[in-house]
N, C-alpha and C positions, 0 to 999 in steps of 0.2 A: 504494500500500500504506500510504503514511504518513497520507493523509485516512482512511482506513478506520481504522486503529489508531484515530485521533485522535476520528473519529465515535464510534467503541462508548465510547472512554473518557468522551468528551462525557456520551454514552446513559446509564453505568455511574453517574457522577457526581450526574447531574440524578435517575437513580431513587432513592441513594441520599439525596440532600436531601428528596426528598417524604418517603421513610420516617420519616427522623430528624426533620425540623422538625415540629414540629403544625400540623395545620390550627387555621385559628380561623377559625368558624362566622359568624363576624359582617361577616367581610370578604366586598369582591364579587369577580369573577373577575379584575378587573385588576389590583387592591391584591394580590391573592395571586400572581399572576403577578408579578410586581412583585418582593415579596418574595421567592419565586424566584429570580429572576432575579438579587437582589444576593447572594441565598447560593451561588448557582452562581460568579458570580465573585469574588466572596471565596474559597470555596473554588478554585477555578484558581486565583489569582494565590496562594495555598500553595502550592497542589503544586508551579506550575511555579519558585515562588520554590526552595524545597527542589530543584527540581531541577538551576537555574542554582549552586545551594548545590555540589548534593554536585559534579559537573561542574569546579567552581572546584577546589574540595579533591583530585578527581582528579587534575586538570593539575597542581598545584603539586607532590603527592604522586608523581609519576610524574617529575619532571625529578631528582630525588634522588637 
């Protein structure tokens, strides 16, 4: 169940980078994959940072 979760959200993510980034007409298909691909993980390593974040603040908030 948790690969599934993780797949759609992967899915969910990577369509929303094509949306929001521009294409640029000049590049070939690797350079745009490419770029892609570092916005894909840029983007992951926010969210999950935020989510290691809020998780921390949980724990600590919760032994109080």
């Amino acid at each position: 169940m948790g690969d599934e979760r993780s797949h759609r959200v992967d899915d969910a993510l990577s369509t929303l980078i094509a949306r929001l980034v521009p294409q640029n007409p000049d590049e070939d298909d690797a350079t745009a994959d490419e770029r892609h691909e570092h916005n894909f993980d840029l983007a992951k390593n926010i969210i999950e940072g935020y989510s290691r974040a809020l998780i921390t603040l949980r724990m600590r908030t919760s032994f109080r």
